[in-house]
N, CA, C and O atoms as CSV, one atom per row, in Angstrom:
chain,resi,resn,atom,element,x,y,z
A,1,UNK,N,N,-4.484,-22.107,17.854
A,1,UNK,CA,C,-3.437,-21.908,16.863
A,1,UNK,C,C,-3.962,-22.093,15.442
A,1,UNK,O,O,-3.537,-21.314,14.590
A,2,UNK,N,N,-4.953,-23.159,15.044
A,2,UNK,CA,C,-5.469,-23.721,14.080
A,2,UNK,C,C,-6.626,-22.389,13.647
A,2,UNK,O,O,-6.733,-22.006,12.482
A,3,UNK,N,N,-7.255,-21.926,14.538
A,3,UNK,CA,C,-8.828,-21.434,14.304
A,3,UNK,C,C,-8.833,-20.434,13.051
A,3,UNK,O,O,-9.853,-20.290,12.377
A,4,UNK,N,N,-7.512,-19.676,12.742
A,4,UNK,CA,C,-7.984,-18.754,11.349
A,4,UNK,C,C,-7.276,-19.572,10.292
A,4,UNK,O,O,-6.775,-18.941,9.361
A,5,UNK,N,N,-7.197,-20.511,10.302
A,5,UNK,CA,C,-6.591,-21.554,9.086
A,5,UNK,C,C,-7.368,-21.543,7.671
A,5,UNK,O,O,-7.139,-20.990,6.595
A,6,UNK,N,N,-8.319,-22.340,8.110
A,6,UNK,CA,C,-9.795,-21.990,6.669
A,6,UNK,C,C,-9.934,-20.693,6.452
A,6,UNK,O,O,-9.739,-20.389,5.276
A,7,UNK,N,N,-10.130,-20.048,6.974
A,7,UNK,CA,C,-10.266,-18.274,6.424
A,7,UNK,C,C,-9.329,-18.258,5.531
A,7,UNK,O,O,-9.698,-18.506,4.383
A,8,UNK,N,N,-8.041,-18.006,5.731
A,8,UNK,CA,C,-6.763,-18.164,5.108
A,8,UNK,C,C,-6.422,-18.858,3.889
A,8,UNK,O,O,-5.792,-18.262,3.016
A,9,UNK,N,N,-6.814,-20.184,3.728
A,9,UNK,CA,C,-6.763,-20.630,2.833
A,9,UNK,C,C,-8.087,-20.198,2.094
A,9,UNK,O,O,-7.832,-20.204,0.890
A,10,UNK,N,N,-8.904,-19.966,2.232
A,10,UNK,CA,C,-10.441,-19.436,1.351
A,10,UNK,C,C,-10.105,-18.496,0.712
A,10,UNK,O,O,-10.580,-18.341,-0.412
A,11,UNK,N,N,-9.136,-17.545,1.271
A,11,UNK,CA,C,-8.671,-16.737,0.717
A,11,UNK,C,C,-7.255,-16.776,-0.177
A,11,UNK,O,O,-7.158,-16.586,-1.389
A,12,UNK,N,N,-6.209,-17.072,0.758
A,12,UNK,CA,C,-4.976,-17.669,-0.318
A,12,UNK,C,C,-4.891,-18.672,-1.254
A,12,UNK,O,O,-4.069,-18.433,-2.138
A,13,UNK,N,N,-5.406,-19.592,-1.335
A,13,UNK,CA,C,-5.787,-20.009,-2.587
A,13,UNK,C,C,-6.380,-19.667,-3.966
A,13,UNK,O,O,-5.973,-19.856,-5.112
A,14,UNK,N,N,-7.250,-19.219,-3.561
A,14,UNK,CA,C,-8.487,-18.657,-4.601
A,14,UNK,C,C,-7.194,-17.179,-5.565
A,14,UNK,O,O,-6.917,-17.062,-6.759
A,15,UNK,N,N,-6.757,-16.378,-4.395
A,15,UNK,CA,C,-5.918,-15.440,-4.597
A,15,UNK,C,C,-4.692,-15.930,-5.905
A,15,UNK,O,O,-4.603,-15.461,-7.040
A,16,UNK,N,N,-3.771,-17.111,-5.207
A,16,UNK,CA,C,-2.920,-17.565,-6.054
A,16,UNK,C,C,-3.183,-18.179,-7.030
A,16,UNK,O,O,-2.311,-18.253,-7.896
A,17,UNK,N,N,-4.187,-18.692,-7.195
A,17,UNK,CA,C,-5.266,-19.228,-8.248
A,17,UNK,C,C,-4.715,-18.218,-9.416
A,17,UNK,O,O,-3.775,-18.128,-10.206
A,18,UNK,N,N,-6.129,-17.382,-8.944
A,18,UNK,CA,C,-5.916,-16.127,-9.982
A,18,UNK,C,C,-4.796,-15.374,-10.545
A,18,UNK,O,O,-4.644,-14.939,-11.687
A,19,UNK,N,N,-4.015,-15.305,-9.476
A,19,UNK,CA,C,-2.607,-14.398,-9.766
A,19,UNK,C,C,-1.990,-15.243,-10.761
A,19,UNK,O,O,-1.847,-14.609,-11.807
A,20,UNK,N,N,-1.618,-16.295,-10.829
A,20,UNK,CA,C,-0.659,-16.791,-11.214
A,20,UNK,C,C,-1.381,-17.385,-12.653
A,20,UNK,O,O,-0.666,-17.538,-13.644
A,21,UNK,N,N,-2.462,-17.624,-12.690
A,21,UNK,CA,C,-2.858,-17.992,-13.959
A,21,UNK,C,C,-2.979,-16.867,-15.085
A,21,UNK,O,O,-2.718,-16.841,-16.288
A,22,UNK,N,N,-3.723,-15.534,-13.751
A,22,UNK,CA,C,-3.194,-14.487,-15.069
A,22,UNK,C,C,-1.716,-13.383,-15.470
A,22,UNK,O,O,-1.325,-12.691,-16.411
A,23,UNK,N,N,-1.377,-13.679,-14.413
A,23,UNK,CA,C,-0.331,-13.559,-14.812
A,23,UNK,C,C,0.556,-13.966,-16.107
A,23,UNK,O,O,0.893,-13.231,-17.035
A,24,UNK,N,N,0.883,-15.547,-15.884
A,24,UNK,CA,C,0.810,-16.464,-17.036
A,24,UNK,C,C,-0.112,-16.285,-18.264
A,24,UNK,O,O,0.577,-16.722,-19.186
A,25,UNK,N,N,-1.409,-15.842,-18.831
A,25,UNK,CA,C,-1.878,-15.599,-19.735
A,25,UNK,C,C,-1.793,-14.142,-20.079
A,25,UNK,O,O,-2.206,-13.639,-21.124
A,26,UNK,N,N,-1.183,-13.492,-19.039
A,26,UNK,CA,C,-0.833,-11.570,-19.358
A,26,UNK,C,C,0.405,-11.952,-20.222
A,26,UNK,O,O,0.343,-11.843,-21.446
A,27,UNK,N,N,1.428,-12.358,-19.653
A,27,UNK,CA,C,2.346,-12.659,-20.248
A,27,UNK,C,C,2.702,-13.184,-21.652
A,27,UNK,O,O,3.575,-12.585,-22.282
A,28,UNK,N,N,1.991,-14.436,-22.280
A,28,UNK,CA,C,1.619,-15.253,-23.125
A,28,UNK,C,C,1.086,-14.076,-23.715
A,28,UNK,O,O,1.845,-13.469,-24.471
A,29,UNK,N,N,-0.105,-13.602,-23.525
A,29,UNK,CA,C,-0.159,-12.592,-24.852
A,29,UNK,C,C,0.951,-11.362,-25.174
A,29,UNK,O,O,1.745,-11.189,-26.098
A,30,UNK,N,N,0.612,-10.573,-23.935
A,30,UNK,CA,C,2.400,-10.071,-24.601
A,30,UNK,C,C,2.866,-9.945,-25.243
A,30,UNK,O,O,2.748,-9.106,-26.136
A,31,UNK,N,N,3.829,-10.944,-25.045
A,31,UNK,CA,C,4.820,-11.866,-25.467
A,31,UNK,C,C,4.534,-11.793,-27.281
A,31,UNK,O,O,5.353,-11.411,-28.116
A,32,UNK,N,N,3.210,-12.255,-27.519
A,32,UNK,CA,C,2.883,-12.895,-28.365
A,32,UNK,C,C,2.769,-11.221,-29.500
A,32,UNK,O,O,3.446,-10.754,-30.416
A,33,UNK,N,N,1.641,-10.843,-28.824
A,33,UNK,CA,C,1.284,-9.363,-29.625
A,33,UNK,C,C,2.954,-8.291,-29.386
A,33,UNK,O,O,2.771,-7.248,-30.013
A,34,UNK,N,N,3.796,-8.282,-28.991
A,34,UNK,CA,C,4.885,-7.493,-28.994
A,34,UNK,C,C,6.193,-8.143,-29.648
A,34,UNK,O,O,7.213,-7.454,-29.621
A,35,UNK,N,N,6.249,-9.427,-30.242
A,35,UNK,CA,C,6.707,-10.132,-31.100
A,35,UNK,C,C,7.792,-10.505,-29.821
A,35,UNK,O,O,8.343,-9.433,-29.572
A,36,UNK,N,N,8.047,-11.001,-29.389
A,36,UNK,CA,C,8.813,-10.769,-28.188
A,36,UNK,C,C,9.489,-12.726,-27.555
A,36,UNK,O,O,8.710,-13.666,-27.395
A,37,UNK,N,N,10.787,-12.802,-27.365
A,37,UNK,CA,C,10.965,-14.562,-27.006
A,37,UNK,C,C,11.320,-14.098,-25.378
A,37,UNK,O,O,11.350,-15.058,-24.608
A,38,UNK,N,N,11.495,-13.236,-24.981
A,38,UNK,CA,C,11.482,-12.796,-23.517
A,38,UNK,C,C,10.671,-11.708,-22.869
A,38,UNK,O,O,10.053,-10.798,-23.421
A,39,UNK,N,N,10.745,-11.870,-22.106
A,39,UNK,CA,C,9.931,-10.822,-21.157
A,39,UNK,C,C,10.953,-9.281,-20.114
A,39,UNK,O,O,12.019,-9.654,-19.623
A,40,UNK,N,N,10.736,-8.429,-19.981
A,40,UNK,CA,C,11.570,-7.319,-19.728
A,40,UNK,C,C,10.617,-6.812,-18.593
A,40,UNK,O,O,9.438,-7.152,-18.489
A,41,UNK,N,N,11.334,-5.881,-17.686
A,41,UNK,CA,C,11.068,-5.444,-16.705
A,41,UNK,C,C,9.462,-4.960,-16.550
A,41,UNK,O,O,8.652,-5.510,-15.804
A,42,UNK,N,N,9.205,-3.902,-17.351
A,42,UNK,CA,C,8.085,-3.194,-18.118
A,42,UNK,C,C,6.526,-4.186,-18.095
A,42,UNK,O,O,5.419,-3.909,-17.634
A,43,UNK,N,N,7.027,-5.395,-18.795
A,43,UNK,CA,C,6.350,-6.589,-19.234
A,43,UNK,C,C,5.769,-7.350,-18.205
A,43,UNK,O,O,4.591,-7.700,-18.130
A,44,UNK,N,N,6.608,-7.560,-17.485
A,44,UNK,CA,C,6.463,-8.775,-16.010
A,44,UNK,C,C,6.065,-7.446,-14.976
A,44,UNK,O,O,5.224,-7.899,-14.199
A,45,UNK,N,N,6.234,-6.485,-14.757
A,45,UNK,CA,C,5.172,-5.545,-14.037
A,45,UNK,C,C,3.937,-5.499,-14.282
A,45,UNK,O,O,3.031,-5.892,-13.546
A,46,UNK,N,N,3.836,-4.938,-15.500
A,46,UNK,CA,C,2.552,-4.853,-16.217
A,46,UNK,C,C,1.434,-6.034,-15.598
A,46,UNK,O,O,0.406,-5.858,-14.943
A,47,UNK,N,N,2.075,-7.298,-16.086
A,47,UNK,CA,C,1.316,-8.066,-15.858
A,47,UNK,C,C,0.909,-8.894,-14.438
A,47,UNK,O,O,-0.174,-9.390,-14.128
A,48,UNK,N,N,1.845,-8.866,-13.892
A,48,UNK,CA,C,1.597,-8.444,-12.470
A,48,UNK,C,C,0.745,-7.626,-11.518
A,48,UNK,O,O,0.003,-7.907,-10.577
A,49,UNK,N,N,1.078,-6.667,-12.030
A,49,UNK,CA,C,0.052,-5.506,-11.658
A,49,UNK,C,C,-0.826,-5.808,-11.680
A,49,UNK,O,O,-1.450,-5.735,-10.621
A,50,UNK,N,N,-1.749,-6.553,-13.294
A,50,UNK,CA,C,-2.964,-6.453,-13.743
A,50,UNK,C,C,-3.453,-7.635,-12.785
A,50,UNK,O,O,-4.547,-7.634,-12.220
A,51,UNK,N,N,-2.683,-8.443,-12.700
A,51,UNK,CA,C,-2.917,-10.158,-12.022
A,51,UNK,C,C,-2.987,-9.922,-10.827
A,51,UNK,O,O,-3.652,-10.744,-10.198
A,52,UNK,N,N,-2.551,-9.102,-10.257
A,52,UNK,CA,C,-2.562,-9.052,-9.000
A,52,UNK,C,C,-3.936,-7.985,-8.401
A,52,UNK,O,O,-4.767,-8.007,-7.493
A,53,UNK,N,N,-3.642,-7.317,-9.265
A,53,UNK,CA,C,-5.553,-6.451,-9.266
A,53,UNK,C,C,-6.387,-7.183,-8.750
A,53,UNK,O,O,-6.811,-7.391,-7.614
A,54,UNK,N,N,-6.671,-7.770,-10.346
A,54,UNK,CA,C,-8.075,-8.545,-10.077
A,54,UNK,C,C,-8.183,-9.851,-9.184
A,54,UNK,O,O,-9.301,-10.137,-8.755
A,55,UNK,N,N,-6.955,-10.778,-8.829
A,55,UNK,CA,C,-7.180,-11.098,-7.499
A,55,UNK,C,C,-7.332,-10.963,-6.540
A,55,UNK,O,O,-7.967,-11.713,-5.799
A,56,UNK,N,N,-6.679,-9.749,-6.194
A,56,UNK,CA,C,-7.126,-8.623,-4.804
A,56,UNK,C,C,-8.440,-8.431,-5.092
A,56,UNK,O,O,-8.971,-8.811,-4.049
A,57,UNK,N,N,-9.324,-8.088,-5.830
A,57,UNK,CA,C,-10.936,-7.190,-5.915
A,57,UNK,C,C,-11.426,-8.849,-6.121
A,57,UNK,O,O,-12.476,-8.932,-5.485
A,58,UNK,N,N,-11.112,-10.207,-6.739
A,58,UNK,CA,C,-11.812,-11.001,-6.040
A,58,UNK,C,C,-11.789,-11.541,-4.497
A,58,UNK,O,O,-12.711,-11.481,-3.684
A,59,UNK,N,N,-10.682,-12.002,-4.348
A,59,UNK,CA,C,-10.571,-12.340,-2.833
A,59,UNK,C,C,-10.939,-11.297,-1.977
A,59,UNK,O,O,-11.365,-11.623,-0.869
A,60,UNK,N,N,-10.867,-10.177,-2.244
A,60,UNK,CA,C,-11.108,-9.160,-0.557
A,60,UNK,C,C,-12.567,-10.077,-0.061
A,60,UNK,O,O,-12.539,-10.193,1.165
A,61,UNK,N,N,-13.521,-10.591,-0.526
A,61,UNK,CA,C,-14.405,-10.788,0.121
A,61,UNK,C,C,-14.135,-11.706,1.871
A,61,UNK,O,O,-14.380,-11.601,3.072
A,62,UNK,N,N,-13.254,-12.857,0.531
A,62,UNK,CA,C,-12.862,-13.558,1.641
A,62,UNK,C,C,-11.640,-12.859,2.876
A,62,UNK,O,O,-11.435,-13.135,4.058
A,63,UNK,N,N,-11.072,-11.958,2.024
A,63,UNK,CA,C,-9.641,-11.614,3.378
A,63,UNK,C,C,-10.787,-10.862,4.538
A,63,UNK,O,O,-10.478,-10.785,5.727
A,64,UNK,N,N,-12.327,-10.254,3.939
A,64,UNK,CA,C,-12.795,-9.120,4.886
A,64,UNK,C,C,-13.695,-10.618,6.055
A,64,UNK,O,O,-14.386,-10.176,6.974
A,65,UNK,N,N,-13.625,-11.935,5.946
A,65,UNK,CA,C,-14.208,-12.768,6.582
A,65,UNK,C,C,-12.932,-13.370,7.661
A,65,UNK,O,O,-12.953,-13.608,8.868
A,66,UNK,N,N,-12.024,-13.469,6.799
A,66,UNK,CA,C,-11.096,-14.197,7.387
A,66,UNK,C,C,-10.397,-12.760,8.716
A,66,UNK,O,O,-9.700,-13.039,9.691
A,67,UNK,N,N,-10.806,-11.476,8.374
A,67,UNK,CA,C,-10.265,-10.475,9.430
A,67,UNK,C,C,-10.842,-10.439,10.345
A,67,UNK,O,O,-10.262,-10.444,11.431
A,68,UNK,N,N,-12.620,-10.377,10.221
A,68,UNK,CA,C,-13.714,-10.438,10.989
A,68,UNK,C,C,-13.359,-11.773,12.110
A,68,UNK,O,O,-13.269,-11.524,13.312
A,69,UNK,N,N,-13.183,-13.097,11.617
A,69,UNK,CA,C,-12.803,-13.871,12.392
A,69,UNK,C,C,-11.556,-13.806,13.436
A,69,UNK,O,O,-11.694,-14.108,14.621
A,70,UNK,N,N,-10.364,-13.391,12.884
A,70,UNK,CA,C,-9.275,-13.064,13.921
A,70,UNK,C,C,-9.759,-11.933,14.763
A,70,UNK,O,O,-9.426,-12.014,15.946
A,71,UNK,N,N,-10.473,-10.890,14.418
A,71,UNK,CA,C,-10.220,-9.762,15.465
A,71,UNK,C,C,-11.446,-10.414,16.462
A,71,UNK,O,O,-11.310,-10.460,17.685
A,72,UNK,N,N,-12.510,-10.848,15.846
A,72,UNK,CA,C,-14.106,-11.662,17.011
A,72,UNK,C,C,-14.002,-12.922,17.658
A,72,UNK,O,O,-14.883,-13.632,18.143
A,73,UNK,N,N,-12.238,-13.143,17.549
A,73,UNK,CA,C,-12.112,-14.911,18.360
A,73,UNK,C,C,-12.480,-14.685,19.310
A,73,UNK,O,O,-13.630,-15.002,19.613
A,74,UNK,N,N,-11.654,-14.041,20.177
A,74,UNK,CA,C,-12.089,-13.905,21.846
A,74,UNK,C,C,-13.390,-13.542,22.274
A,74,UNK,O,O,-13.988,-13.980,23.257
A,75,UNK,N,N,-13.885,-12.462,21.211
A,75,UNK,CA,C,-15.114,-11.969,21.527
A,75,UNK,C,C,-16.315,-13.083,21.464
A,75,UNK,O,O,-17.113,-13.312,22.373
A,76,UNK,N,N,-16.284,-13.454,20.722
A,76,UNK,CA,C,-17.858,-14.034,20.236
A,76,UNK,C,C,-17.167,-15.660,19.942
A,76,UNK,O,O,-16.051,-15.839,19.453
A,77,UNK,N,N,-18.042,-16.663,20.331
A,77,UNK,CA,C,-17.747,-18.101,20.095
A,77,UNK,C,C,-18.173,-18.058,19.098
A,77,UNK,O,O,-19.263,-17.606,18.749
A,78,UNK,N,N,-17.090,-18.687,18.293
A,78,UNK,CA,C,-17.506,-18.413,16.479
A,78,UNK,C,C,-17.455,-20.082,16.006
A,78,UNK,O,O,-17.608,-20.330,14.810
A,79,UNK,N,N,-17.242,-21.181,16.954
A,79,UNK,CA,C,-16.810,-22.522,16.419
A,79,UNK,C,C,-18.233,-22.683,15.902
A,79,UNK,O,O,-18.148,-22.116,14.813
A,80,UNK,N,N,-19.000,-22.944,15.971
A,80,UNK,CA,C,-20.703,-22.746,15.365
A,80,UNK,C,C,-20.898,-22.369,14.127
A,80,UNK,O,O,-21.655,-23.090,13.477
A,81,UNK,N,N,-20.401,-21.366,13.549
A,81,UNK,CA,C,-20.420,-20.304,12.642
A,81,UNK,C,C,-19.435,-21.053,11.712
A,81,UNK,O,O,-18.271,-21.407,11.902
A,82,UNK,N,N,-20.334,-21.198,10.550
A,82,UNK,CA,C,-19.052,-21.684,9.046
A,82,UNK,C,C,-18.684,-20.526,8.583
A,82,UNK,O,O,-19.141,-19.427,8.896
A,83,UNK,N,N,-17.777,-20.794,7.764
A,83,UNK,CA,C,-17.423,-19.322,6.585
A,83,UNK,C,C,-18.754,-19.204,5.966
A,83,UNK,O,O,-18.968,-18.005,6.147
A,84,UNK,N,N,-19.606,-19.583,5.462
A,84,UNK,CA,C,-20.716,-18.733,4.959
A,84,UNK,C,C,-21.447,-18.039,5.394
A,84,UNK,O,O,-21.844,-16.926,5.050
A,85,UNK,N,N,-21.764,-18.946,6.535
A,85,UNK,CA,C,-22.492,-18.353,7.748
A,85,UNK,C,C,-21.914,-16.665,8.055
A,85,UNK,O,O,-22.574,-15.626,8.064
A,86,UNK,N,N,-20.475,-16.871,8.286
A,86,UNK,CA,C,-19.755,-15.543,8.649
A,86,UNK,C,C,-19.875,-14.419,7.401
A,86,UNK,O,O,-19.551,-13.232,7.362
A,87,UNK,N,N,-20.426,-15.229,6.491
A,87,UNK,CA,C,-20.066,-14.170,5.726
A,87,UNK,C,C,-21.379,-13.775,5.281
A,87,UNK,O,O,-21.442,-12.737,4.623
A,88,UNK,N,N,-22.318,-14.340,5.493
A,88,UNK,CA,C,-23.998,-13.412,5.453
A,88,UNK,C,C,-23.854,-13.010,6.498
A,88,UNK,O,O,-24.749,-12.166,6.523
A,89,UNK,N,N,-23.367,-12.963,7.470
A,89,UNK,CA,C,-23.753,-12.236,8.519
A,89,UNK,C,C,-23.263,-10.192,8.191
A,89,UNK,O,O,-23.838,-9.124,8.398
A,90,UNK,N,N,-21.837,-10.644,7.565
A,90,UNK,CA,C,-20.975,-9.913,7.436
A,90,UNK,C,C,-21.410,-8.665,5.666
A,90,UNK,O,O,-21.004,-7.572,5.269
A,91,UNK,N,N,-22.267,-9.564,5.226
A,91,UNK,CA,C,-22.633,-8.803,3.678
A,91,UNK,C,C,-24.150,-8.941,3.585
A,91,UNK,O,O,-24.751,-8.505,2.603
């Protein structure tokens, strides 16, 4: 039940990390350069979008380790194997 846990978090973390901090600094400028005391539909997409980009193109490394592991449980005894390990194997 436990075994794709660390994958998961290696990846969801790092992910929400990013999202949400840039998000928060997409916004903040904004905000700032559009003279603006709220944020509008347009605005909070935008920056979203952008935040959510570049956390996707960082984390895929980890989501493409953490997939490798769920689909090779049964197959291959992987308790041996750290995430780094899995992931030179894998790049």
């Amino acid at each position: 039940l436990w075994r794709g846990w660390s994958p998961s978090l290696m990846r969801d973390l790092p992910f929400s990390a990013v999202y949400w901090t840039g998000y928060e600094y997409l916004k903040r400028k904004a905000l700032l350069t559009l003279d603006r005391k709220e944020t509008n539909f347009l605005i909070s997409f935008a920056c979203g979008a952008l935040s959510g980009s570049l956390a996707a193109f960082l984390t895929t490394p980890f989501d493409v380790v953490k997939t490798h592991r769920q689909v090779t449980l049964g197959e291959v005894k992987l308790t041996v194997l750290s995430q780094l390990q899995m992931a030179s194997l894998l790049f």
